[in-house]
Backbone atoms as SQL, in Angstrom:
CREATE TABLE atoms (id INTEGER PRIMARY KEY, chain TEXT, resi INTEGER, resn TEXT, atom TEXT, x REAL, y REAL, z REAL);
INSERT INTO atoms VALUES
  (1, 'A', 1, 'UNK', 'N', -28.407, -22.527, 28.432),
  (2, 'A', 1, 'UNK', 'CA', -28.056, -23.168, 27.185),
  (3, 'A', 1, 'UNK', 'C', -29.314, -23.260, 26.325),
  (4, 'A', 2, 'UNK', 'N', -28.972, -22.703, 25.242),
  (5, 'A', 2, 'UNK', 'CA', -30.376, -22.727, 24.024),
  (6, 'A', 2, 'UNK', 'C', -30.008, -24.287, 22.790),
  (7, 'A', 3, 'UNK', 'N', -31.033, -24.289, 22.313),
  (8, 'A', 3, 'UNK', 'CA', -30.960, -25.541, 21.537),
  (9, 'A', 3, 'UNK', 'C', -29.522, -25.119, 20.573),
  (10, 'A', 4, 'UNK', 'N', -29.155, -24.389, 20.546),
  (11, 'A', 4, 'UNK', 'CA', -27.880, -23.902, 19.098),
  (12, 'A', 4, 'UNK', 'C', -26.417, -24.579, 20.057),
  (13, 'A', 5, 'UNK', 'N', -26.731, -24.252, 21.113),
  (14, 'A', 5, 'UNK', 'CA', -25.739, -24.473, 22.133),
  (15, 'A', 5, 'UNK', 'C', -25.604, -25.451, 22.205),
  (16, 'A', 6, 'UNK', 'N', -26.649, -26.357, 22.257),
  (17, 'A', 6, 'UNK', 'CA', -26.896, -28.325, 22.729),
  (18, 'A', 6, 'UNK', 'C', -26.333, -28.889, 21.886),
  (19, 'A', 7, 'UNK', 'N', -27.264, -28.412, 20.126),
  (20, 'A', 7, 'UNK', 'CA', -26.386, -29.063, 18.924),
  (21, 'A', 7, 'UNK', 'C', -24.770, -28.962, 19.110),
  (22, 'A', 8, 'UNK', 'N', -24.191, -27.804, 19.017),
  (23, 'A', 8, 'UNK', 'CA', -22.748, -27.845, 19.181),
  (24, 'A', 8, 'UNK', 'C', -22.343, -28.884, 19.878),
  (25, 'A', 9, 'UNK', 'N', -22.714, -28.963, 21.212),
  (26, 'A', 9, 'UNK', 'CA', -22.060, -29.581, 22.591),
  (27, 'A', 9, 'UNK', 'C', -22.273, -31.168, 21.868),
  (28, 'A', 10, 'UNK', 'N', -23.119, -31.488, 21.633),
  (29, 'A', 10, 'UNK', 'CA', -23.483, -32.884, 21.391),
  (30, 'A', 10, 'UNK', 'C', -22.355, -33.446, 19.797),
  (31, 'A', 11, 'UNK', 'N', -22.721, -31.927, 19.038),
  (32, 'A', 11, 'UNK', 'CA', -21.527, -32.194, 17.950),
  (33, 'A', 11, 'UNK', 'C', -20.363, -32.587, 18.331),
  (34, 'A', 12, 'UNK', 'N', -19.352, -31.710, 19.435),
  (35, 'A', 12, 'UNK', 'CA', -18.450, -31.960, 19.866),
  (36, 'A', 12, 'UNK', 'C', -18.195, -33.154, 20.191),
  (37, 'A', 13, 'UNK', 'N', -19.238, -33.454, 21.698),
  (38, 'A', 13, 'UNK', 'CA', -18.916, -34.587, 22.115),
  (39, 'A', 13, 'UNK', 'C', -18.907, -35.767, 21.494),
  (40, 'A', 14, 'UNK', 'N', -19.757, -36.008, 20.675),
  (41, 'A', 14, 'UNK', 'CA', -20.176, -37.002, 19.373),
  (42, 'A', 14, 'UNK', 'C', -19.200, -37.135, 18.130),
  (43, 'A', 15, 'UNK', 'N', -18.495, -35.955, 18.429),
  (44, 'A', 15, 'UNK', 'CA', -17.573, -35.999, 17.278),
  (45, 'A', 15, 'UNK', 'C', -18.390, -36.251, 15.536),
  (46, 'A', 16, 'UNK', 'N', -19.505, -35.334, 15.568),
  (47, 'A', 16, 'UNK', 'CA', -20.756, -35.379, 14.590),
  (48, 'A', 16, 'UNK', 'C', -20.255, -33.572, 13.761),
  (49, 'A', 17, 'UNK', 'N', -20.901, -33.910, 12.677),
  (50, 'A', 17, 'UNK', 'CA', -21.137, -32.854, 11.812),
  (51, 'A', 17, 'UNK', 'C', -22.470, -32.181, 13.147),
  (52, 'A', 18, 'UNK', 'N', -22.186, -30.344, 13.009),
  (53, 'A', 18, 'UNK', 'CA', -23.515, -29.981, 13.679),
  (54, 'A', 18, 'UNK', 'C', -24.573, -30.264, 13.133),
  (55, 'A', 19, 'UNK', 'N', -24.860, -30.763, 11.525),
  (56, 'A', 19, 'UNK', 'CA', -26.023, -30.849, 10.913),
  (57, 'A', 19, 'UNK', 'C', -26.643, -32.229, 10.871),
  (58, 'A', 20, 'UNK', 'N', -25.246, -32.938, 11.175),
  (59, 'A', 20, 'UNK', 'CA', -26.164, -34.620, 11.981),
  (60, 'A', 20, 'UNK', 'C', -26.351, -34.882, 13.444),
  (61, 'A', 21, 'UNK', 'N', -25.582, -33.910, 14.167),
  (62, 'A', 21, 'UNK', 'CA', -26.596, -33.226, 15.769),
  (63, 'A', 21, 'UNK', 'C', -27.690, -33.166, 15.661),
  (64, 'A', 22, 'UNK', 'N', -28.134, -31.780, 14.892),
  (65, 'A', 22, 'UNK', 'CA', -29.363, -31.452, 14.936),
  (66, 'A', 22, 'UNK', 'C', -30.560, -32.258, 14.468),
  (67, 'A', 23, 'UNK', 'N', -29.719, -33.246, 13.245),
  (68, 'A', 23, 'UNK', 'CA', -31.150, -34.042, 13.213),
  (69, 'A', 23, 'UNK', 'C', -31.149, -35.066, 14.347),
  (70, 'A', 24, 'UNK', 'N', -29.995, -35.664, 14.787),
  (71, 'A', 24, 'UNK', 'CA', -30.019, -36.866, 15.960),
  (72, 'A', 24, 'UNK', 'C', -30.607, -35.836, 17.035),
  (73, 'A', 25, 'UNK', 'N', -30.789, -35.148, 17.795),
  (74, 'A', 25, 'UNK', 'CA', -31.378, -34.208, 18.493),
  (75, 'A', 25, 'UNK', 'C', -33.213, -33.748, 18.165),
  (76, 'A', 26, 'UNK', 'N', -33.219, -33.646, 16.691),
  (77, 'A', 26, 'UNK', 'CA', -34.366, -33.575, 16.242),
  (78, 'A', 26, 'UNK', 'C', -35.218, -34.783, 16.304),
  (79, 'A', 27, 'UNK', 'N', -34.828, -36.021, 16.161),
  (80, 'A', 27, 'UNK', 'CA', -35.282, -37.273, 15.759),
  (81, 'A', 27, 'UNK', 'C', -35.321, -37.798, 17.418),
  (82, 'A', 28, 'UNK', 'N', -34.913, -37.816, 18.133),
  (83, 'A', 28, 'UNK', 'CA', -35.154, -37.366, 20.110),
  (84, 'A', 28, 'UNK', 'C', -36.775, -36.421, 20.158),
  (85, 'A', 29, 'UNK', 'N', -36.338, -35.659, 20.161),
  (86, 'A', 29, 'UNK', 'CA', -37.919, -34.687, 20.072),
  (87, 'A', 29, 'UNK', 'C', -39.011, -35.458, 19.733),
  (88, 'A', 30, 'UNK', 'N', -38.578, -35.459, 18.558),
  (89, 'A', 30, 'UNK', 'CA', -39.982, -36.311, 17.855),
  (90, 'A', 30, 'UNK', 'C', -40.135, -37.486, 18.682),
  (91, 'A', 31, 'UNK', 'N', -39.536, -38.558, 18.568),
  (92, 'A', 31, 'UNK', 'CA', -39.660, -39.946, 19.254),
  (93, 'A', 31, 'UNK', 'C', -40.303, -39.421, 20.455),
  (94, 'A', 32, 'UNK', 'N', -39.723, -38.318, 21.460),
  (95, 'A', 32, 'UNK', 'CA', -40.183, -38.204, 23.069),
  (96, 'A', 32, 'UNK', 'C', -41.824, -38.002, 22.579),
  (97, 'A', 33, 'UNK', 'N', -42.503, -37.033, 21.499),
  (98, 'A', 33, 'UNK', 'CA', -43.550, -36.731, 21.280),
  (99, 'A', 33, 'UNK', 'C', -44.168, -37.680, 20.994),
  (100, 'A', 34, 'UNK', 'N', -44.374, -38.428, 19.895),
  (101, 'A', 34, 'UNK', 'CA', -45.174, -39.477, 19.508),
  (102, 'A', 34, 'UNK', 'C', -45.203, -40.361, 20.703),
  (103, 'A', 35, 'UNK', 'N', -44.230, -41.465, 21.429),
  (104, 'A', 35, 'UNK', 'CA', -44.404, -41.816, 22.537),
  (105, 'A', 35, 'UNK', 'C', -45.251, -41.230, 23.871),
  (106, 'A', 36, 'UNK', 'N', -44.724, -39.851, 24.120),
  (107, 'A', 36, 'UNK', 'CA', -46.193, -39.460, 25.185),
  (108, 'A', 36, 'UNK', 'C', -46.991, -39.449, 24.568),
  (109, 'A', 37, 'UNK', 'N', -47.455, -38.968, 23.221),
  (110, 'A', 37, 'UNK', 'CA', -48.716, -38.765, 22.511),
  (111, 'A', 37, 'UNK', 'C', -49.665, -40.221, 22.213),
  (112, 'A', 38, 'UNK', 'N', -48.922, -41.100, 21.964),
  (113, 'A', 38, 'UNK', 'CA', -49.153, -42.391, 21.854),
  (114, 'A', 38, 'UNK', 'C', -49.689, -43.243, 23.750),
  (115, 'A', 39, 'UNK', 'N', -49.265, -42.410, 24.696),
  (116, 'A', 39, 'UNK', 'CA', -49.754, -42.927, 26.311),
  (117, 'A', 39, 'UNK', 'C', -48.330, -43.253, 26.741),
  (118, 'A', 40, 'UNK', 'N', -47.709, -43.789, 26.231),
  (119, 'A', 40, 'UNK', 'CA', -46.331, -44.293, 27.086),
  (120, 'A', 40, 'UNK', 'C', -45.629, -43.251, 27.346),
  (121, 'A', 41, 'UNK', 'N', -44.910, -43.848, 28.435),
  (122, 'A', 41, 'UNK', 'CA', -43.769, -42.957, 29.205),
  (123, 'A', 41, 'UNK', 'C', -42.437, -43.462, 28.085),
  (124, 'A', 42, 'UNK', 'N', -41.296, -42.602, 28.617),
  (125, 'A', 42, 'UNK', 'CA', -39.886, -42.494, 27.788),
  (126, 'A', 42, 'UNK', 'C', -38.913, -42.675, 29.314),
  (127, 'A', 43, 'UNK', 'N', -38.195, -43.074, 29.134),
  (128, 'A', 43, 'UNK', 'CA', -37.869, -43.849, 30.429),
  (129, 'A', 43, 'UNK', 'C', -36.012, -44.251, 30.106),
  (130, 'A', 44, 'UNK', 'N', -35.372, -42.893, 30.469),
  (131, 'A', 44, 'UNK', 'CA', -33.568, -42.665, 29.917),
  (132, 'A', 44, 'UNK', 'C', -32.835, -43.377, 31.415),
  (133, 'A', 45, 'UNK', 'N', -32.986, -44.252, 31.975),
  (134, 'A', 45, 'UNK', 'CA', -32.449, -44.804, 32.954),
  (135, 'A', 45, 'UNK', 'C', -31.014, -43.533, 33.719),
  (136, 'A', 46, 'UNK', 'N', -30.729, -43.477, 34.842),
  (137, 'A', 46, 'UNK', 'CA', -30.349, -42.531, 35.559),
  (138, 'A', 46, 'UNK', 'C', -30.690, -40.983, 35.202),
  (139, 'A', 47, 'UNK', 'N', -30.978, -40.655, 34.271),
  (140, 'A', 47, 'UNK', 'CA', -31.014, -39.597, 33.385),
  (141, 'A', 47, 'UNK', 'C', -32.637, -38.641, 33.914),
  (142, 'A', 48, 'UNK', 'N', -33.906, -39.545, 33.707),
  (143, 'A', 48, 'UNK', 'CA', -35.468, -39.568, 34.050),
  (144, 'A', 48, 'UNK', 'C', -36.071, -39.877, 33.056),
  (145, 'A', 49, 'UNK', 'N', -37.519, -39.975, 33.435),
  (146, 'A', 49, 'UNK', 'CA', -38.751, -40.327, 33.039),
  (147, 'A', 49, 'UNK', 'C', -39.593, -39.316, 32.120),
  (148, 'A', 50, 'UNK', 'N', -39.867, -39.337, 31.152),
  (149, 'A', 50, 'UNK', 'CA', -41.150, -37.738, 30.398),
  (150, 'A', 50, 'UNK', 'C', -42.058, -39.044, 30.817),
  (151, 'A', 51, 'UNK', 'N', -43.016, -38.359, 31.148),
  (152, 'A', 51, 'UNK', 'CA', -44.587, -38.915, 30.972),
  (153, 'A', 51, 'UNK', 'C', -45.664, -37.969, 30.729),
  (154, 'A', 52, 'UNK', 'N', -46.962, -38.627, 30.667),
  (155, 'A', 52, 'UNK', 'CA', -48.378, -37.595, 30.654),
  (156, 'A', 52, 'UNK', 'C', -48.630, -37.838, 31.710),
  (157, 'A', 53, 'UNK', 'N', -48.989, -36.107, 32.564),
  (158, 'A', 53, 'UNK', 'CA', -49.582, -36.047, 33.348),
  (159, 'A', 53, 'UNK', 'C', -51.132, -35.589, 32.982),
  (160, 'A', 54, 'UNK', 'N', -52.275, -36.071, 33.774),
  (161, 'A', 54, 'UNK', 'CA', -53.665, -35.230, 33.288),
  (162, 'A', 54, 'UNK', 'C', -54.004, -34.538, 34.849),
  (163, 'A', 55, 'UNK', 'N', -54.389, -33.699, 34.340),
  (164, 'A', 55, 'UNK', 'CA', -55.247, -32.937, 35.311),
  (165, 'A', 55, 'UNK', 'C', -56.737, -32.486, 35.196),
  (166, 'A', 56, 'UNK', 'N', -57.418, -32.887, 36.215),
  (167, 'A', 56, 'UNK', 'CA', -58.843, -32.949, 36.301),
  (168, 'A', 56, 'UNK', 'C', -59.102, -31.065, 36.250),
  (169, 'A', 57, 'UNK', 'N', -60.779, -30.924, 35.863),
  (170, 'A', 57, 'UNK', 'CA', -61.011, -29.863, 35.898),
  (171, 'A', 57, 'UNK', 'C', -61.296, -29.186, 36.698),
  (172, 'A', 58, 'UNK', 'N', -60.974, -27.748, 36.607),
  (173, 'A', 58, 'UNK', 'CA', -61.122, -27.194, 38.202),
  (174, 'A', 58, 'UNK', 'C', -61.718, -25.519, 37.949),
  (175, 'A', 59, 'UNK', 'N', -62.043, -25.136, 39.155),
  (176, 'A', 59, 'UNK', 'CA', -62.406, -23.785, 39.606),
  (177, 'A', 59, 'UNK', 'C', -61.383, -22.956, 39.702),
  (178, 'A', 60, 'UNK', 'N', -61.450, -21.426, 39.183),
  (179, 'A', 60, 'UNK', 'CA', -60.218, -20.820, 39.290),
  (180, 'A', 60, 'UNK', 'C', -61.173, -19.740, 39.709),
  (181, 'A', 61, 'UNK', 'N', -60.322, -18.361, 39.385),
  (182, 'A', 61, 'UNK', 'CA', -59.999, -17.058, 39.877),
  (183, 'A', 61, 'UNK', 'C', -59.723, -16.146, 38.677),
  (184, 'A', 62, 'UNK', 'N', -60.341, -15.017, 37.935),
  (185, 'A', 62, 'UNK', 'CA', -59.677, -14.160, 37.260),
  (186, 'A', 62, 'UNK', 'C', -58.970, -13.756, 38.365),
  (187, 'A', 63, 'UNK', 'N', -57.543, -12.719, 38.173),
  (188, 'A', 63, 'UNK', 'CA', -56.947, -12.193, 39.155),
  (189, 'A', 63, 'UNK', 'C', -57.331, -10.477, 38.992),
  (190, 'A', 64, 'UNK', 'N', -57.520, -10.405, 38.005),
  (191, 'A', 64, 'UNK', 'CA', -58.135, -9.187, 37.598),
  (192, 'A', 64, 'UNK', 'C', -59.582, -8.405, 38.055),
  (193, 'A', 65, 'UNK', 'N', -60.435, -9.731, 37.982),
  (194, 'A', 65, 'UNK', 'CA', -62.094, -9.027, 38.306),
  (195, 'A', 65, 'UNK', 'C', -62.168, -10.047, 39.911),
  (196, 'A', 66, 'UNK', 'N', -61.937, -11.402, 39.896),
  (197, 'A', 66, 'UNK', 'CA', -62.370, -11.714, 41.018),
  (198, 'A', 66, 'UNK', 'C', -63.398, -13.017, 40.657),
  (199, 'A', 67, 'UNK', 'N', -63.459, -12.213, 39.370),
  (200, 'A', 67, 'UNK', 'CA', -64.799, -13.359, 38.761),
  (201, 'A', 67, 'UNK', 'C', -64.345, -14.884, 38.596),
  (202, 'A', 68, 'UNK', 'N', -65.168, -15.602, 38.888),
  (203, 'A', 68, 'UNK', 'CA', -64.930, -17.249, 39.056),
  (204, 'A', 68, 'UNK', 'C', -64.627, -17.754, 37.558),
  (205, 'A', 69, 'UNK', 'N', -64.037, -19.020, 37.266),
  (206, 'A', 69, 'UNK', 'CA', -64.041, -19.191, 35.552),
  (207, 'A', 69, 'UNK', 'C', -63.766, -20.821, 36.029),
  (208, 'A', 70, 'UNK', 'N', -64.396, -21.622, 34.940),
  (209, 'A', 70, 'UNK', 'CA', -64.030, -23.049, 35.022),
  (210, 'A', 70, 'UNK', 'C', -63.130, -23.056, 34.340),
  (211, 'A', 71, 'UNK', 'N', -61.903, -24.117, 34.887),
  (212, 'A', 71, 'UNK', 'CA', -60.497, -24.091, 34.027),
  (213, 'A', 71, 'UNK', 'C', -60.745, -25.796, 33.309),
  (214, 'A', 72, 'UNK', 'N', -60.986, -25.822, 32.385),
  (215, 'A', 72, 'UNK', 'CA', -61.035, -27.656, 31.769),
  (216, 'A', 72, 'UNK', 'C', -59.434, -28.393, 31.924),
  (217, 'A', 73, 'UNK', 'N', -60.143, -29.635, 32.089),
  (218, 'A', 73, 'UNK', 'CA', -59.274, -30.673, 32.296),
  (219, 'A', 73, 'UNK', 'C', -58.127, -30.377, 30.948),
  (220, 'A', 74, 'UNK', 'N', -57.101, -30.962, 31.300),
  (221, 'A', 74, 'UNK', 'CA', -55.961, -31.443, 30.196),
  (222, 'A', 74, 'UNK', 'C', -54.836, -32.312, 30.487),
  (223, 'A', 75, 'UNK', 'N', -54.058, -32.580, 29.683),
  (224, 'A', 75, 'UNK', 'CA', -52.904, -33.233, 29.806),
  (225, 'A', 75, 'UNK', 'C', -51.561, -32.346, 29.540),
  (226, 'A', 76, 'UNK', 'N', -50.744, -32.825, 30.360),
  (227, 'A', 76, 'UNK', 'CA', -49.601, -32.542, 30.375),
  (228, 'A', 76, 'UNK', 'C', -48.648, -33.058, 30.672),
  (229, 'A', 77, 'UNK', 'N', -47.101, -32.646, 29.800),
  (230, 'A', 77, 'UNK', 'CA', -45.906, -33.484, 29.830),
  (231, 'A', 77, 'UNK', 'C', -45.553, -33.018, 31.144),
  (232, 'A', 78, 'UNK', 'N', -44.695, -33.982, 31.502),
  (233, 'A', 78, 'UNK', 'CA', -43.975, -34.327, 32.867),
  (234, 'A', 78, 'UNK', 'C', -42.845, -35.032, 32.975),
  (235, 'A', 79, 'UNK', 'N', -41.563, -34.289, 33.656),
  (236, 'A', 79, 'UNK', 'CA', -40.135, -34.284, 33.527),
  (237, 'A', 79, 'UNK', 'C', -39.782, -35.260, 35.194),
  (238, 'A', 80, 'UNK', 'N', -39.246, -36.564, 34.979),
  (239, 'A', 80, 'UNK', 'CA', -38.723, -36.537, 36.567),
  (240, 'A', 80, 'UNK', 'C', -37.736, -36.980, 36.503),
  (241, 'A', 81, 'UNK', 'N', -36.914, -36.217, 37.396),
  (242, 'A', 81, 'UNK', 'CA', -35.430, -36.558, 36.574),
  (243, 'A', 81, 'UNK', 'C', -34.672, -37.789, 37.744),
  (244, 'A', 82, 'UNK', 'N', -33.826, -38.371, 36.969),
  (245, 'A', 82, 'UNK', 'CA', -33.010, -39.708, 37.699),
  (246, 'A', 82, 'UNK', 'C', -32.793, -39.830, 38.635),
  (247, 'A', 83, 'UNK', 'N', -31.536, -40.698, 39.176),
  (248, 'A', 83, 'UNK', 'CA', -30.735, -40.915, 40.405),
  (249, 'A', 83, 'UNK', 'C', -29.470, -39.713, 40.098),
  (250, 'A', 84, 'UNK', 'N', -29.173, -40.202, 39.022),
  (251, 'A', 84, 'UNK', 'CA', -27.787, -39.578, 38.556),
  (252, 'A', 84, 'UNK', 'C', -27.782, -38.184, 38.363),
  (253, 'A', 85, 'UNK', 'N', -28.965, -37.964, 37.419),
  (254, 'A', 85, 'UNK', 'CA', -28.366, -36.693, 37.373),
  (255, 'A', 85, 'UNK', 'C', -29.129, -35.744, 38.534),
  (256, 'A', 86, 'UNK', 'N', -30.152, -36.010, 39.386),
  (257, 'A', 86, 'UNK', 'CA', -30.415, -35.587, 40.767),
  (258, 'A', 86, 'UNK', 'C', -28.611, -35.396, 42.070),
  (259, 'A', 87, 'UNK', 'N', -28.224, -36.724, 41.144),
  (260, 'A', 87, 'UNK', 'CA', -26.981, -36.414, 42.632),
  (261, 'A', 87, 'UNK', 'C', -25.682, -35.275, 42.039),
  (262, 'A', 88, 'UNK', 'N', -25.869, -35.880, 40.552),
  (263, 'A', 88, 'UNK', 'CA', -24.422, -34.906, 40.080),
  (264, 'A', 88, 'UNK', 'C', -24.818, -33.354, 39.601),
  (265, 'A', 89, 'UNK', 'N', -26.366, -32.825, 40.497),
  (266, 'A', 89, 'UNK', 'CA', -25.924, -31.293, 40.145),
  (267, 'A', 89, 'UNK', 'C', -26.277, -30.805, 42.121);
């Protein structure tokens, strides 16, 4: 399912114009962003958790030459999903 697909489905179910989907769908996005971007987690009860994950910096591998390369630290989003929807797929 691609985002064109979601809007529909959510239109349907919502019984929404697709063009007030996409912004209620759009206005989700954003909120999930500014909130991790801001440090807090987003937290959809049975559904899961987005948070920031960070990861420290590390030693890698070209796979190509062999040659060593430092990989720098960063952050990253992180998906963990519920009770619910863990049991109902």
């Amino acid at each position: 399912m691609n985002k064109g697909d979601l809007v529909e489905k959510i239109a349907f179910k919502a019984n929404l114009k697709k063009s007030e989907a996409e912004k209620a769908l759009k206005a989700f996005e954003e909120s999930v962003v500014e909130a991790l971007s801001g440090g807090e987690k987003v937290t959809l009860v049975g559904f899961g958790t987005f948070s920031v994950s960070n990861r420290s910096a590390r030693k890698g591998r070209n796979p190509q030459t062999g040659e060593e390369i430092s990989i720098p630290a960063k952050s990253v989003p992180k998906f963990s999903a519920g009770k619910v929807l863990k049991e109902s797929i």
